[in-house]
Structures are given as structure tokens and as C-alpha cells.
Legacy VTK file of the C-alpha trace (Angstrom):
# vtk DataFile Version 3.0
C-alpha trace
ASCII
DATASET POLYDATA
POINTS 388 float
121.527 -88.669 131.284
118.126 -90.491 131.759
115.940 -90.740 129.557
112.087 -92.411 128.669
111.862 -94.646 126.347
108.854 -96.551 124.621
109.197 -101.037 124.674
107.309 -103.360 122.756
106.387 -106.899 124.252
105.393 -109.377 122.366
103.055 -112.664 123.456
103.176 -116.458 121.895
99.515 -115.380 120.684
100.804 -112.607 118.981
99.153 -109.507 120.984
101.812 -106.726 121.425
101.646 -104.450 124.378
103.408 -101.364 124.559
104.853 -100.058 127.853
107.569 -97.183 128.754
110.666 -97.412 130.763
113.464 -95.595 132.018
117.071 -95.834 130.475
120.577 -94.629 131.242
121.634 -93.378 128.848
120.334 -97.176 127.227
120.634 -99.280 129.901
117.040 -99.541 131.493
117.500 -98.253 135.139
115.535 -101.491 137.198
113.344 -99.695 139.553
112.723 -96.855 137.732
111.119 -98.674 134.705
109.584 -101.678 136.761
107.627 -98.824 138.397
106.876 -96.860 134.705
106.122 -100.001 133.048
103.715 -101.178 135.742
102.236 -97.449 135.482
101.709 -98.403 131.564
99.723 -101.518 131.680
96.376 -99.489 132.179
97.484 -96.264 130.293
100.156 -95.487 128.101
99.831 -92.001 128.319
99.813 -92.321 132.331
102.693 -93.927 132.387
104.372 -91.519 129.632
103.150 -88.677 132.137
104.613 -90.742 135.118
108.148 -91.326 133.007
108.523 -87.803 131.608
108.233 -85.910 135.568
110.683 -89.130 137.148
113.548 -88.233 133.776
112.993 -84.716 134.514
114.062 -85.019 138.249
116.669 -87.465 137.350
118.358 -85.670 135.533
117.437 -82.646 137.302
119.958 -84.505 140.333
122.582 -85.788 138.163
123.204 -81.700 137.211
123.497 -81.915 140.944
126.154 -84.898 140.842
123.613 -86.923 142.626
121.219 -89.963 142.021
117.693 -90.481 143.161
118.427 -93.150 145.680
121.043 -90.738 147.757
119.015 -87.694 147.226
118.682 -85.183 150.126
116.183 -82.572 151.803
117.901 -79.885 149.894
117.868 -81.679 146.831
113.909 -82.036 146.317
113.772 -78.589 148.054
116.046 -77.192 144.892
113.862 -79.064 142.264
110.857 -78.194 143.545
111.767 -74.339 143.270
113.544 -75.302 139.751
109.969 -75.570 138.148
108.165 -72.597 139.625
110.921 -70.967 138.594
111.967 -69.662 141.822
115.342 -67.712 142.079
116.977 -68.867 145.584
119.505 -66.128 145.246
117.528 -63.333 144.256
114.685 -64.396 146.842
112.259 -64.170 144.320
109.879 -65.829 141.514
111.845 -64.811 137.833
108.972 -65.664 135.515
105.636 -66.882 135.748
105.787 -70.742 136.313
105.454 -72.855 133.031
103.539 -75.539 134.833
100.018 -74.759 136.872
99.418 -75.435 140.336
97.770 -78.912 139.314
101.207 -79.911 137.495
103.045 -78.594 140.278
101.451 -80.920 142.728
101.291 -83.692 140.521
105.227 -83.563 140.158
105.280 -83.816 143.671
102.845 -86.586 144.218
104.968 -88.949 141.643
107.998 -88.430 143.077
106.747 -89.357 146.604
104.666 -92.071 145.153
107.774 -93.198 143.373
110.053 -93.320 146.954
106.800 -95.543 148.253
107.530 -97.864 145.442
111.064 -98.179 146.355
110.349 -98.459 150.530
107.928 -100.978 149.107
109.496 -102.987 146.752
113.038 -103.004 148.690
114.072 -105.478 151.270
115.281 -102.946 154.739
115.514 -99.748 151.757
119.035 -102.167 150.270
118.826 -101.293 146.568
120.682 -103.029 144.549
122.309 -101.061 141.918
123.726 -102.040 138.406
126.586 -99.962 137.281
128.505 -99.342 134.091
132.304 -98.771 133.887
134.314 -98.882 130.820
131.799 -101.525 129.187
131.803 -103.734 132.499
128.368 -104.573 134.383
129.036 -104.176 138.595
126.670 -104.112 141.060
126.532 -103.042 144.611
123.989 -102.484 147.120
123.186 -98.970 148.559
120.107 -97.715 151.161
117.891 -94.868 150.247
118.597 -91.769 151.915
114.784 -90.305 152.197
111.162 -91.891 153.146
108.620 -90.730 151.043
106.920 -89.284 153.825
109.656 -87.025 154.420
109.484 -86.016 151.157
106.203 -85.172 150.872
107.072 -82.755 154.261
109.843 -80.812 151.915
107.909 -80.478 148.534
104.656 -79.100 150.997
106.643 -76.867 152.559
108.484 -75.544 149.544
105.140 -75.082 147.786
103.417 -73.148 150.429
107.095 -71.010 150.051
106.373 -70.927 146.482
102.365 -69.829 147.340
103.385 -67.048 149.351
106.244 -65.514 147.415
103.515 -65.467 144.201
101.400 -63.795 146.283
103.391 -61.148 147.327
105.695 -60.917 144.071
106.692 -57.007 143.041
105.317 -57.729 139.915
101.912 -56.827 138.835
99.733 -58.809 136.222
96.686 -56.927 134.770
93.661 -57.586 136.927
91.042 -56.533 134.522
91.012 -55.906 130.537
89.338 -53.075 129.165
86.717 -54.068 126.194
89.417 -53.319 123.525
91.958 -55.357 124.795
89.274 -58.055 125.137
88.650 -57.340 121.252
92.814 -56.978 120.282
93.894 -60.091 122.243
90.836 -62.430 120.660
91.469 -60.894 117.653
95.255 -62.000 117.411
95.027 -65.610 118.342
95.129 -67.889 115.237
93.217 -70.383 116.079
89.459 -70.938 117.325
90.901 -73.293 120.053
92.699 -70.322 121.490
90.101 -68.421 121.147
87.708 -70.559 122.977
90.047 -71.091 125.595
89.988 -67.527 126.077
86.721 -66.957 126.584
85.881 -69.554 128.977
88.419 -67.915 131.184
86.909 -64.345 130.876
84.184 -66.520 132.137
85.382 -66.981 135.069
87.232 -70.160 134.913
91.011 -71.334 135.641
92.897 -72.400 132.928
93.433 -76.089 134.212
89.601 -75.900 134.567
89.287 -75.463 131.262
91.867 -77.722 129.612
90.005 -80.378 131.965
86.744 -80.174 129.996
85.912 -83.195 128.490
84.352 -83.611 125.830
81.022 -85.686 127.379
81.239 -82.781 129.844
80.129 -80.254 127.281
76.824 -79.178 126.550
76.020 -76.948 124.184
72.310 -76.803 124.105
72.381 -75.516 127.445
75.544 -73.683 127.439
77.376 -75.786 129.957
80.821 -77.211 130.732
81.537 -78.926 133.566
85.811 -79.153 134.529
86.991 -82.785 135.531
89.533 -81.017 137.648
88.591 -77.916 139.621
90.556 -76.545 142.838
87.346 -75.507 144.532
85.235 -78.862 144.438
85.910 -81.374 146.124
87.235 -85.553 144.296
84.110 -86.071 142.508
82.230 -82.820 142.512
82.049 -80.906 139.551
81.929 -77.354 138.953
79.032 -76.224 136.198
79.876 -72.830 133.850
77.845 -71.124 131.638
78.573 -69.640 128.972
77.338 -67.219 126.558
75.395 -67.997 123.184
79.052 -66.266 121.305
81.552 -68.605 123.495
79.555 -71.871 122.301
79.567 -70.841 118.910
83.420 -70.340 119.013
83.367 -73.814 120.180
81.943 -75.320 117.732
83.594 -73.568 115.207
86.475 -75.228 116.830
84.952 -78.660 116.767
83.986 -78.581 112.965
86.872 -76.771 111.449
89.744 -78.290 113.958
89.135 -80.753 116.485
87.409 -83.480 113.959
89.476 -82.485 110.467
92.700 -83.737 113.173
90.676 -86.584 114.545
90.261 -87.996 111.516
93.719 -87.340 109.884
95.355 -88.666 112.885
93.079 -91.800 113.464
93.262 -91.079 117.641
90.580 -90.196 119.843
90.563 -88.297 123.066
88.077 -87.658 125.694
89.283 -83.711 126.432
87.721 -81.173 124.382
90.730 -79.060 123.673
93.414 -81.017 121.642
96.769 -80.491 119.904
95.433 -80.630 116.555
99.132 -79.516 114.176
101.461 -82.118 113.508
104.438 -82.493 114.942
107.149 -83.707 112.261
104.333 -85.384 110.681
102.471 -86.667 113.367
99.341 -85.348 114.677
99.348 -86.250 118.721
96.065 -85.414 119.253
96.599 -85.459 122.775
95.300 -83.315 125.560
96.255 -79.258 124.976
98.476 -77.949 128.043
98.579 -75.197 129.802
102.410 -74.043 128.733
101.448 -73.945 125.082
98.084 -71.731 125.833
100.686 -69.196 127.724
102.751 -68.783 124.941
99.880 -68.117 122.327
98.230 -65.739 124.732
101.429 -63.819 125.427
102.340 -63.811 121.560
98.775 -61.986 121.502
98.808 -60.209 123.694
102.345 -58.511 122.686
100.881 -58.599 119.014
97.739 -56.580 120.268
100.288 -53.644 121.661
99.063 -54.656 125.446
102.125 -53.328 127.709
100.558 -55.098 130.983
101.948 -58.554 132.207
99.261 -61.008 130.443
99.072 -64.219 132.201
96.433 -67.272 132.029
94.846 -66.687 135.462
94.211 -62.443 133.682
90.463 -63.588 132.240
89.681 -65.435 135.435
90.707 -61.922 137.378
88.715 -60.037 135.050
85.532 -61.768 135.938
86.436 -61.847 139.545
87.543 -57.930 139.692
83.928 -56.859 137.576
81.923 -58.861 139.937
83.201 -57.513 142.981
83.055 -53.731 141.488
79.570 -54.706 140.656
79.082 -55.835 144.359
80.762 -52.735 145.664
79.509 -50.320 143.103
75.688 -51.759 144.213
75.489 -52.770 140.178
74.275 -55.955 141.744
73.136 -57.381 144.384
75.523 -59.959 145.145
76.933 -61.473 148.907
80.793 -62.144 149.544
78.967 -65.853 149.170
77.147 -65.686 146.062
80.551 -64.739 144.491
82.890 -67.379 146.017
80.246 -69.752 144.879
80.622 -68.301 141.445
84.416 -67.970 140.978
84.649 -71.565 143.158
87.007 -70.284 145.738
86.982 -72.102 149.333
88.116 -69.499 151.296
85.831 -66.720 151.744
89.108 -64.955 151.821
89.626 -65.020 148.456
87.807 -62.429 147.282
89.657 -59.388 149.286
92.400 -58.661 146.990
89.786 -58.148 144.434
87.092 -55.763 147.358
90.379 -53.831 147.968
91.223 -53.632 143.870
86.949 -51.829 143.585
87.313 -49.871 146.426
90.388 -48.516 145.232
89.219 -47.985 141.581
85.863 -46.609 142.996
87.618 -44.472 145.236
89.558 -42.884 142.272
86.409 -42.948 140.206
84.699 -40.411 142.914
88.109 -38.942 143.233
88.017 -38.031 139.468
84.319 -36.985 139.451
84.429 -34.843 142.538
87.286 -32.551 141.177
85.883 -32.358 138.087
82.647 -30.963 139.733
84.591 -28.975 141.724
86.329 -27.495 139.185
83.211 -26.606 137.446
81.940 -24.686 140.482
85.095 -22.295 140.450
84.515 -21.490 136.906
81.340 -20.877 137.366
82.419 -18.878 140.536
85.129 -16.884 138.717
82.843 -16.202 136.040
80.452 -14.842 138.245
83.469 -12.294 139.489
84.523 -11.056 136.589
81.000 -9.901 135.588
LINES 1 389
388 0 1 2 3 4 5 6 7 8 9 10 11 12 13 14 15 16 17 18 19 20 21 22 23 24 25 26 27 28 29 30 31 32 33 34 35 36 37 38 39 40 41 42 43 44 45 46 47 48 49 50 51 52 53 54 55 56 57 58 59 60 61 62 63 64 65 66 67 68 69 70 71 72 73 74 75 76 77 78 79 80 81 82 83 84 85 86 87 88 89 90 91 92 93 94 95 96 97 98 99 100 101 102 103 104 105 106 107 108 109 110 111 112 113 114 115 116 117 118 119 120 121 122 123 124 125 126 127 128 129 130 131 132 133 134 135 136 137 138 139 140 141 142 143 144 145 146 147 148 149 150 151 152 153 154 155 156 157 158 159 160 161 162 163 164 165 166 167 168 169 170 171 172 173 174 175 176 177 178 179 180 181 182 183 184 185 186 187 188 189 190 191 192 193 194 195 196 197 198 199 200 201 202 203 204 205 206 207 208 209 210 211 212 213 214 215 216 217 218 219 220 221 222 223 224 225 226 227 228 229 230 231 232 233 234 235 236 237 238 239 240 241 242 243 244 245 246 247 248 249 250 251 252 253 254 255 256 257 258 259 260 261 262 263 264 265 266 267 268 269 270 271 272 273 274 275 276 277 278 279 280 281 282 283 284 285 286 287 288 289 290 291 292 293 294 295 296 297 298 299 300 301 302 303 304 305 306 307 308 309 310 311 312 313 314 315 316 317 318 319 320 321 322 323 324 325 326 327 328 329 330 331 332 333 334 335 336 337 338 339 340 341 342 343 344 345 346 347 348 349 350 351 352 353 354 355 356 357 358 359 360 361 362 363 364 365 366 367 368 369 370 371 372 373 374 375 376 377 378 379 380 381 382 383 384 385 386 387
């Protein structure tokens, strides 16, 4: 099995820099860590990120009896569905993926970039490969089997699969809360980091908007945060939410009695505003808060709060999205198709028509409701009328 490791090199004026690689099982694999290390030099945690996803699909293809550098089509087409948890038998999604969209795509993009290195770095795609058996070193030389280019092709394709099947998936996830689940599920988090989170995504945003926030980006005078990732925007524009006067002062009560009691026990710094702030066998990582462990405390909440309905992350942004629309279609306010997609920062206007066809349904069973009561009301009146 592979597996990331964390080196240590030292130079004749002392300074030590630290830099991960790639081992199997402790034999550093030679492309693999020249590429991680490299990936290192600027950012540790980069190249951490970088080493964890290459490990993971590793040993994701040794499961599979294969190695990166004879990989097939079908072989990033079956990892790709292995993390969105995508059942190839049963034609269907089996759980809500534990990675976003963002993570998704950013498995993707290393691996490819990671085949560019190779292309790259090789002479005619010959690797030369060093290999272990019964204590003896051999080597032999071996061409790659893919181009990153046609591996972007597959994980594209397999995504859009992915998109689609979501999309379409027999199983429902609650669209809007009422104001006491609101109240149960806030109520049953343990933390005023969950909590916060929360709320900024009953305000409308996604949750890897809102683990994106850092912490310059936050403005509490005026109520703002602006996401350094957003799906809408394009590189280098920033979304701006506002929040309410309540959701700022749950951040703050974050800040005070969380974020900086951890900042200062741990001695680390970090520019995102939501942290892991428990240690960790004794260590306090202090390191950017992802969206896996948010799904676990909202679920845990949510099932603590009695809520029967499939919770998931993307529920709060729904909930805004489904009120404004019912607001829109109800004439509550006076709101466009636009004003809304600016709001929710979709990019297709076409997002919002799950959510018309949601209000016109609930309006239509609204009036429904209303007009048989009234009718009802007439016959009794009518029958009473009969009798007398």
C-alpha cells in the first residue's frame, strides 16, 4: 500500500525544510514524491492536499491489481464514481457524496496534473521503475498507458454522469425547513462553529462557500462575507453575503470562545475563518474545517432534533432558494427570475425552475386546501339552511 509521508531536509546553514513524499509501503515511489515534494516547497499543506488525493488513487488501483503508470479508461472511470459514491451495479448514487463538487474536481485536476508531470518529466512516456522482490532492488522500464488529456476526457465525462444521476436520484432531500426545525437543528449542534455554519447557509450560501471565508474576508460591521471560492463567480470575482445582526453575533461568539482560545493553545495561524479547533490525540490542527465533518454534525442534529427528512448541507441553501421563489410566485415580493439568480449566484437562469415548480406546487395545494375548506363551509351553511 502507498502511503504519504512527511521528510525533513536539512542545509550546511542549518535551516530545515520540511516536504512530503510518497512511499511504498517505505520505499519512496520516485515520481510520485519528486512531484509531492516539489508541490511542498511553497506550501506544506498544498502539497499534503496534493499527496493525500495521489495515495488515495494509488491505492484505490492497487485494490484493482493495477499501478498508476498502466492505469486504464475504466480504471479512472471506476475511481471517479468510487468517491461520489456511485453504485455501477445498482445504477445509482448510494449516499450523498462525502466530498463537494469543489473536492470532486480538484481530485480530478491532480490526477491529470499529475499524468502532465509524468508526460513531462519522462523521456518518449519510458518510466523507469524500481521494484522490490524478496529484499532485492530491480528496475525495468515501462510506458504510461494514458495522456493526461485523455484523462481529463474520462473524469469530465464521468462527472457530468455523476451530475445527472444526482439530479434525478429517487431520493428526496428536504427543500425547505419549517421555523421549528430551523430552531431544533440550531439548537442541537454543540458548537458555535456549527452553528454559524448553519446559518450562513440558510442564508443562502453553499457550504464550500462558506468554509472558503477567510478570515480578512469577513466584516462584521457591515455584515459581510465574501467566499474565496464560489461556483457562480468567475477566478477572481467574489461573491458578497449579508447577513443578519443574530448570524454575526454567532460568529463572534465563535471567534472569542473557540477560534482564538485554539489559536493560541495550538501556536498556528490560519487565514479561513472556520477552523478545527479540538485536538486530535493531543494536537490541535487548526487547519481549515471541511465539508465531511460539517455533514456529520448536521446529520447527528438533525436526527437528534427528531427531523425524519434527508438533511443534507446544500438543505439551508434550498431553503433560501425555495422561500424566495414562493415569495416571487406568491407576489410577497417583487422579485425577477434575475434578481434571484443574482442572489443565490447561479449562472444558469435555469437554475431556479426546480424551485418555480416546488411554489407552484405548494401554492397550488395551498389554494387547493383553502378552496375546500370554503367550500365546505358553504354546504354547511347550505344544509343548515335546509334543515330549518
Amino acid at each position: 500500500m502507498y502511503k504519504l509521508q512527511k521528510g525533513k531536509k536539512v542545509h550546511k546553514n542549518g535551516r530545515a525544510d520540511e516536504f512530503y513524499h510518497i512511499c511504498k509501503p517505505n520505499i519512496p515511489d520516485f515520481y510520485s514524491s519528486l512531484y509531492v515534494s516539489n508541490k511542498s516547497k511553497n506550501s506544506l499543506d498544498y502539497g499534503k492536499g496534493i499527496g493525500y488525493i495521489l495515495v488515495k488513487y494509488f491505492n484505490f488501483l492497487l485494490d484493482r491489481n493495477v499501478e498508476y503508470w498502466n492505469a486504464s479508461d475504466e480504471d479512472v472511470k471506476a475511481y471517479m464514481l468510487y468517491i461520489i459514491n456511485f453504485d455501477i451495479k445498482k445504477n445509482e448514487i448510494i449516499s450523498e457524496p462525502e466530498i463537494t463538487y469543489h473536492t470532486i474536481q480538484k481530485h480530478k485536476e491532480t490526477i491529470v496534473k499529475f499524468y502532465k508531470f509524468l508526460w513531462q518529466y519522462s523521456e518518449h512516456s519510458v518510466l523507469q521503475i524500481n521494484k522490490w522482490d524478496n529484499n532485492k532492488l530491480s528496475e525495468y522500464s515501462t510506458a504510461l498507458t494514458l495522456r493526461w488529456n485523455d484523462i481529463s476526457s474520462i473524469a469530465d465525462a464521468t462527472i457530468d454522469l455523476f451530475v445527472t444521476k444526482h439530479k434525478t436520484s429517487s431520493k428526496e432531500y428536504i427543500l425547505e425547513y419549517t421555523d421549528e426545525e430551523v430552531k431544533a437543528i440550531y439548537s442541537n449542534f454543540r458548537n458555535y462553529r456549527n452553528r454559524a455554519i448553519f446559518l450562513a447557509t440558510l442564508h443562502g450560501m453553499r457550504i464550500d462557500e462558506v468554509l472558503s471565508i477567510k478570515l480578512k474576508d469577513y466584516n462584521p460591521r457591515e455584515c459581510t462575507v465574501k467566499p474565496s471560492r464560489s461556483k457562480g463567480k468567475g477566478r477572481g470575482r467574489k461573491r458578497t453575503i449579508l447577513f443578519g445582526d443574530q448570524t454575526i453575533g454567532v460568529i463572534e461568539n465563535y471567534i472569542l470562545n473557540e477560534r482564538n482560545p485554539a489559536e493560541v493553545k495550538s501556536k498556528k495561524s490560519s487565514e479561513y475563518l472556520f477552523v478545527n479547533t479540538k485536538a486530535i490525540e493531543g494536537e490541535i490542527l487548526f487547519n481549515e474545517y471541511k465539508a465531511a465533518s460539517y455533514r456529520d454534525s448536521l446529520v447527528r442534529a438533525a436526527k437528534n432534533a427528531g427531523i425524519k427528512g434527508n438533511v443534507r448541507t446544500h438543505s439551508g441553501r434550498s431553503d433560501k432558494a425555495t422561500k424566495l421563489v414562493k415569495a416571487m410566485v406568491g407576489g410577497e415580493l417583487n422579485l425577477s427570475d434575475e434578481i434571484i439568480r443574482h442572489i443565490m449566484g447561479w449562472k444558469s437562469p435555469e437554475s431556479i425552475r426546480p424551485y418555480v415548480d416546488h411554489a407552484n406546487e405548494e401554492i397550488s395545494k395551498d389554494f387547493a386546501k383553502k378552496h375546500a375548506e370554503s367550500l365546505n363551509k358553504k354546504l354547511l351553511e347550505l344544509q343548515e339552511k335546509l334543515h330549518d
